[in-house]
SEGU-935550 format. One line per field, with one value per residue (C-alpha): x, y, z; residue number from 1; residue in one letter. Coordinates in nm, 2 decimals, always signed. Layout:
N
X = c(X_...)
Y = c(Y_...)
Z = c(Z_...)
k = c(NUM_...)
r = c(A_...)
//
This chain:
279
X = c(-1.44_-1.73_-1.63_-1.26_-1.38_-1.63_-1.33_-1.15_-1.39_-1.48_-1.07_-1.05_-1.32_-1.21_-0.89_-0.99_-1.20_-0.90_-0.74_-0.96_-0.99_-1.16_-0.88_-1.01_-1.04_-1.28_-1.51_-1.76_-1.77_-2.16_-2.21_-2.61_-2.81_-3.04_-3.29_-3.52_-3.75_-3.85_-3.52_-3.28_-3.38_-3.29_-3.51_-3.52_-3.55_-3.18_-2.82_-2.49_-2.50_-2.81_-3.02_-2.96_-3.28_-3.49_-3.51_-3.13_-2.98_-3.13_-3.01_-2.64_-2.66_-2.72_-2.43_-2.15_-2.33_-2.32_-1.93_-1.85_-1.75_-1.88_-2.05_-1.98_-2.27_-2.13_-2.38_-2.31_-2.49_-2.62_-2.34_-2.10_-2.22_-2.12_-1.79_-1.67_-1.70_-1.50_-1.20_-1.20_-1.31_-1.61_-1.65_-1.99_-2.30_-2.63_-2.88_-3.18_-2.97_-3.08_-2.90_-2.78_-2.51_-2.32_-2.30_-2.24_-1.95_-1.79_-1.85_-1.89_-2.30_-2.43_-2.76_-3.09_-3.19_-3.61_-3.80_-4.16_-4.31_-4.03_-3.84_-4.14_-4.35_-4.22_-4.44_-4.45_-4.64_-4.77_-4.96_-5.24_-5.43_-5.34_-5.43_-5.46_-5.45_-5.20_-5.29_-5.04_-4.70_-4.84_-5.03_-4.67_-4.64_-4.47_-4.44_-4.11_-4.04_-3.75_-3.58_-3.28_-2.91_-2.82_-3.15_-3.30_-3.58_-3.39_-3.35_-3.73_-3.83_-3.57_-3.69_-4.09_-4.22_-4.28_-3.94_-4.12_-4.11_-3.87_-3.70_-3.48_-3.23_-3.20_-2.92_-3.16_-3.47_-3.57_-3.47_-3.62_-3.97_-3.96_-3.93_-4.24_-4.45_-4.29_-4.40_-4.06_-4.17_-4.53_-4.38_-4.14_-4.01_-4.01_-4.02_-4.34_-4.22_-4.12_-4.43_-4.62_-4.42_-4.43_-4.80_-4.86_-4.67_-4.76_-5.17_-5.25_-4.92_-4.88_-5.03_-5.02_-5.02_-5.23_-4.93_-4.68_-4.35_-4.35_-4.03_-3.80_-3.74_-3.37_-3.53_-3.75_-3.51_-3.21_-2.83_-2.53_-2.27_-1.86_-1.53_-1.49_-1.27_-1.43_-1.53_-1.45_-1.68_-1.91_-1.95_-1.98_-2.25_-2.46_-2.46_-2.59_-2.89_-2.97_-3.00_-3.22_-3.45_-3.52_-3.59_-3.82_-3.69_-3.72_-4.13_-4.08_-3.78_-3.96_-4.31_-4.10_-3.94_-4.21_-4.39_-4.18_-4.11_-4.44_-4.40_-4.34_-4.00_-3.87_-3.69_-3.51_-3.17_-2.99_-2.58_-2.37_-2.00_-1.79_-2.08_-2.20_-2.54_-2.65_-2.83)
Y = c(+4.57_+4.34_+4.34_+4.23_+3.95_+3.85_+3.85_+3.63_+3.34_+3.33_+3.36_+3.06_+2.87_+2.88_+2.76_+2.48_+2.40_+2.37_+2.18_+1.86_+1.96_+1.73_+1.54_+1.15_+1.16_+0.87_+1.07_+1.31_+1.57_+1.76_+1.99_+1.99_+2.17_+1.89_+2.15_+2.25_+1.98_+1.86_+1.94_+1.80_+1.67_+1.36_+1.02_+0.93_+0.56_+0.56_+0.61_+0.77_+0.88_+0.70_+0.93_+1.19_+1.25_+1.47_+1.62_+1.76_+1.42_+1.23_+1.49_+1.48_+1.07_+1.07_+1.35_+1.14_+0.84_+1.01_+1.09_+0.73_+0.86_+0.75_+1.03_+1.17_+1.43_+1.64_+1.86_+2.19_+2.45_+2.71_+2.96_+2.74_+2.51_+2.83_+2.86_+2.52_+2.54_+2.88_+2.69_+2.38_+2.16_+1.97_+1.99_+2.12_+2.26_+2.12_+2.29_+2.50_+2.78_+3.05_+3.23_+3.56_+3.81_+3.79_+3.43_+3.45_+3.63_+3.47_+3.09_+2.86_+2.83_+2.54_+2.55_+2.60_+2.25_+2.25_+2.12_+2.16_+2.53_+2.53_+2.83_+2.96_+3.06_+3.22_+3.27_+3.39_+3.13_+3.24_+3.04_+2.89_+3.19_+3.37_+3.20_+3.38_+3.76_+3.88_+3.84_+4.18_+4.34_+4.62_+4.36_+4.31_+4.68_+4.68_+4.29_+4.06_+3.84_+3.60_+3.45_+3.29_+3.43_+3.46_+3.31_+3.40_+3.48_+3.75_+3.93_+3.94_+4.05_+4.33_+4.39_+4.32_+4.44_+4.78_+4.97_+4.94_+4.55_+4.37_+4.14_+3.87_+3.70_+3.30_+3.09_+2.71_+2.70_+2.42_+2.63_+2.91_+2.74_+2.67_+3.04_+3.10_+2.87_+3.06_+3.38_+3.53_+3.65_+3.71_+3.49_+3.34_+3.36_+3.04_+2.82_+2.69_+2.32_+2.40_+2.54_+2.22_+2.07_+2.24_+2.28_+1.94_+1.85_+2.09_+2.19_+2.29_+2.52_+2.68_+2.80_+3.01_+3.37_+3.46_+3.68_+3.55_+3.73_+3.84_+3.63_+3.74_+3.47_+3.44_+3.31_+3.06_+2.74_+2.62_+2.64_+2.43_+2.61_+2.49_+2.65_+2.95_+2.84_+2.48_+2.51_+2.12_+2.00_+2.27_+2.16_+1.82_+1.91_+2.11_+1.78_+1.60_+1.85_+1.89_+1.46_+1.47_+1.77_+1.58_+1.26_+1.39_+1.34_+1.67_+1.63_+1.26_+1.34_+1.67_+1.45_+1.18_+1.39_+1.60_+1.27_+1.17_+1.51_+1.45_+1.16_+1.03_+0.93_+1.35_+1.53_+1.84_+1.85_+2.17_+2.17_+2.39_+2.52_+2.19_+2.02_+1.90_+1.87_+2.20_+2.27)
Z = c(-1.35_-1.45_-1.86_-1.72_-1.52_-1.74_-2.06_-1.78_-1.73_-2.09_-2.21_-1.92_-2.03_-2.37_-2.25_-2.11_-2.40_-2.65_-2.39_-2.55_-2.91_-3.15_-3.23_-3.34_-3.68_-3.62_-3.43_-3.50_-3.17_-3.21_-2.88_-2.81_-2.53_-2.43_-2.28_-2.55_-2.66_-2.93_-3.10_-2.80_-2.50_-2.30_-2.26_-1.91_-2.01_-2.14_-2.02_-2.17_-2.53_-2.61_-2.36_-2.58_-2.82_-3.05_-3.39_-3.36_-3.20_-3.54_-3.70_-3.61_-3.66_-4.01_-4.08_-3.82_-4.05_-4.39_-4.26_-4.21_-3.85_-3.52_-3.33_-2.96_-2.86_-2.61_-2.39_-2.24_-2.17_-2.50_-2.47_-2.39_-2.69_-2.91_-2.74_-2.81_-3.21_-3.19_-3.01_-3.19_-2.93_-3.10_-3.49_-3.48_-3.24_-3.36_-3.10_-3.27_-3.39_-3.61_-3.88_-3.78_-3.90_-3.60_-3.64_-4.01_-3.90_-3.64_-3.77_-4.07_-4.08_-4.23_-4.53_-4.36_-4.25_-4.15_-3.81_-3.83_-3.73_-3.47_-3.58_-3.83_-3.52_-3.27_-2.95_-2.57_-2.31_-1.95_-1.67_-1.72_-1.54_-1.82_-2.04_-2.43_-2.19_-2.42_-2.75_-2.88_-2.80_-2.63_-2.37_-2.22_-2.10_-1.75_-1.75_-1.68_-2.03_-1.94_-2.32_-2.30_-2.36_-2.73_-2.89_-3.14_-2.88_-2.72_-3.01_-3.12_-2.73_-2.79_-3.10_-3.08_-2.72_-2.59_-2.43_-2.05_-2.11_-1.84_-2.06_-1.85_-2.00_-1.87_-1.87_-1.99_-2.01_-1.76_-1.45_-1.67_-1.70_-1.31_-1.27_-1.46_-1.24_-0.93_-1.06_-1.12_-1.43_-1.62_-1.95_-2.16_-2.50_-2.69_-3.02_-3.11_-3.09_-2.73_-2.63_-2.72_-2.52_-2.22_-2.28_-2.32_-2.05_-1.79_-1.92_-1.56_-1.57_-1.86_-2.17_-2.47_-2.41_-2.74_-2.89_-3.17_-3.33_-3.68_-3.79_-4.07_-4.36_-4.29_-3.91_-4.01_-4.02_-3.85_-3.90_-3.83_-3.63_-3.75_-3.69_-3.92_-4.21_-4.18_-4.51_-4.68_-4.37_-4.42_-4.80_-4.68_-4.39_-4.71_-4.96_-4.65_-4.60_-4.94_-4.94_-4.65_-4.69_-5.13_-4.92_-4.67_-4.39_-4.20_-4.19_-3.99_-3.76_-3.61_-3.57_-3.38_-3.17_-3.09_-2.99_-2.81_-2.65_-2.51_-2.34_-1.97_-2.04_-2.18_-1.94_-2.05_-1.86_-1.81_-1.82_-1.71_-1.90_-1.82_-1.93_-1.54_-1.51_-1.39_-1.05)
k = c(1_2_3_4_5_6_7_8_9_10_11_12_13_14_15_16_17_18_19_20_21_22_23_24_25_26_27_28_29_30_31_32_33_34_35_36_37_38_39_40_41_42_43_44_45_46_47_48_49_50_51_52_53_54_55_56_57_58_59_60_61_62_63_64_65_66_67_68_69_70_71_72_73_74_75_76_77_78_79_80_81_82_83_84_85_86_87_88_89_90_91_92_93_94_95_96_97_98_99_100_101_102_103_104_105_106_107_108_109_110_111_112_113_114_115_116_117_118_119_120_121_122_123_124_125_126_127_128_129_130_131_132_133_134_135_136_137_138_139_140_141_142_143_144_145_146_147_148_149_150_151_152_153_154_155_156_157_158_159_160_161_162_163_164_165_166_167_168_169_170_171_172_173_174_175_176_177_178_179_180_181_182_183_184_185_186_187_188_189_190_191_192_193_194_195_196_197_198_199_200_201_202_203_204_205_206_207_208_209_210_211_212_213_214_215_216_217_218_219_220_221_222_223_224_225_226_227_228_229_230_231_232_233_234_235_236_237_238_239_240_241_242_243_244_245_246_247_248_249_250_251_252_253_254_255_256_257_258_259_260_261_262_263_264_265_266_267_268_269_270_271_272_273_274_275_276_277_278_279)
r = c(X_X_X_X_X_X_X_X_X_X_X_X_X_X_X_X_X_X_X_X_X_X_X_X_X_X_X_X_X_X_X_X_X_X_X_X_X_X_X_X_X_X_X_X_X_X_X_X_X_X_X_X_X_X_X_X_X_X_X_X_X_X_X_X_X_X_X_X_X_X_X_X_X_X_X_X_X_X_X_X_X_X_X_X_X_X_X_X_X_X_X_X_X_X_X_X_X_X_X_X_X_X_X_X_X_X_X_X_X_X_X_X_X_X_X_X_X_X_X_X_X_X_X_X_X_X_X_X_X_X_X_X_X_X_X_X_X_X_X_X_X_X_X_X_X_X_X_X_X_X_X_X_X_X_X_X_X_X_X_X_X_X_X_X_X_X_X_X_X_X_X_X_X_X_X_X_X_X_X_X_X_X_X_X_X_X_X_X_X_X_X_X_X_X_X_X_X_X_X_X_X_X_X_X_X_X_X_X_X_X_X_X_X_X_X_X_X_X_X_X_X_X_X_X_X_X_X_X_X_X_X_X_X_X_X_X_X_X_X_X_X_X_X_X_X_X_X_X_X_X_X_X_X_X_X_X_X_X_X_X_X_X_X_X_X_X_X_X_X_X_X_X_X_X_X_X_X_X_X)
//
């Protein structure tokens, strides 16, 4: 009864999406979860579209620029991020994904595009009480891990800690990260790039645990998520890469946002399906 509900609301929700399909040929629609800093995020400071920050935001500007087309960032929430390239309803997701063979074959996946040591290193943070306690895999023995649904995160808890490991999956990671303080669980699974964040934000909080994945080469950047059979885009999206990463502009894009990640003004803002703010 639970699978055929759950095929419901996702058979709806898809529904809905292809209901506003990315239509304007104008327009370049990029879904983004603007809850993992430095790579999407939102500036407190700003309103509308131009709240909207971090490595992926600059990211999506120079390819709706390199287009000639006028970009429309649409939040929602991770899943729903994937859900909306699938149906057609935004031309592309640009939100810290990782290459993987289920993706590979269920979308058009863009060249690896590179921010910082954000996907390279992989790493688990606790509370500041536990501060560097557990430095291996076997530390997490009988211990609640939150990662967040259908990250790359997920998979390497799965994969990487011991089988007595309580691995909780998250819907975003800002509610996630309240958890943490709360003591819902004992950590949480994260790219390096957000742990500075959250570190450097939060020092009395939360801190490195002292363990990191072993990540796989095909893991170590990031991938552009388009429609399957998107492939003239997709060629497009590739030249556009290729441009950026020989004029180095990966290396100043990931320091910027992380900067500014760490600032007063970052916020990371959950959303929810329909792309409401969550919570």
């Amino acid at each position: 009864m639970k699978k055929i509900v759950s095929l419901i609301l996702v058979a709806c929700m898809m529904l809905a999406f292809a209901g506003c399909g990315a239509s304007d040929e104008n327009v370049l629609k990029v879904a983004i979860s603007p809850d993992f800093a430095p790579m999407e995020f939102v500036d407190a400071t700003k309103s509308g579209q131009d709240s909207y920050v971090g490595f992926d935001v600059t990211l999506a500007k120079y390819i709706a620029e390199g287009l000639g087309k006028e970009l429309e960032l649409v939040p929602l929430s991770f899943d729903a991020c994937q859900v909306a390239v699938q149906v057609g309803s935004v031309d592309m997701s640009i939100s810290g994904f990782s290459w993987t063979e289920e993706r590979a074959a269920n979308y058009n996946l863009s060249d690896y595009y590179y921010a910082g040591d954000n996907e390279t290193e992989q790493v688990i943070i606790t509370t500041k009480a536990n501060e560097g306690k557990f430095a291996t895999a076997e530390s997490f023995s009988g211990l609640k891990v939150a990662a967040q649904t259908a990250s790359l995160q997920l998979a390497l808890c799965q994969e990487q800690l011991p089988e007595d490991c309580e691995i909780i999956e998250v819907v975003d990671l800002t509610t996630a990260f309240l958890q943490l303080q709360s003591g819902e669980f004992d950590a949480m699974a994260v790219a390096t790039g957000q742990a500075e964040v959250l570190i450097a934000n939060n020092p009395e909080i939360a801190a490195l645990s002292g363990f990191q994945f072993e990540v796989s080469a095909e893991y170590e950047a990031n991938v552009i998520m388009l429609q399957k059979g998107a492939d003239e885009l997709t060629a497009k999206v590739n030249e556009l890469l290729a441009a950026a990463y020989d004029a180095g502009y990966y290396g100043v894009w990931y320091e910027e946002a992380l900067a500014l990640a760490e600032s007063a003004n970052s916020q990371e803002v959950s959303y929810d399906d329909e792309g409401n703010v969550a919570g």
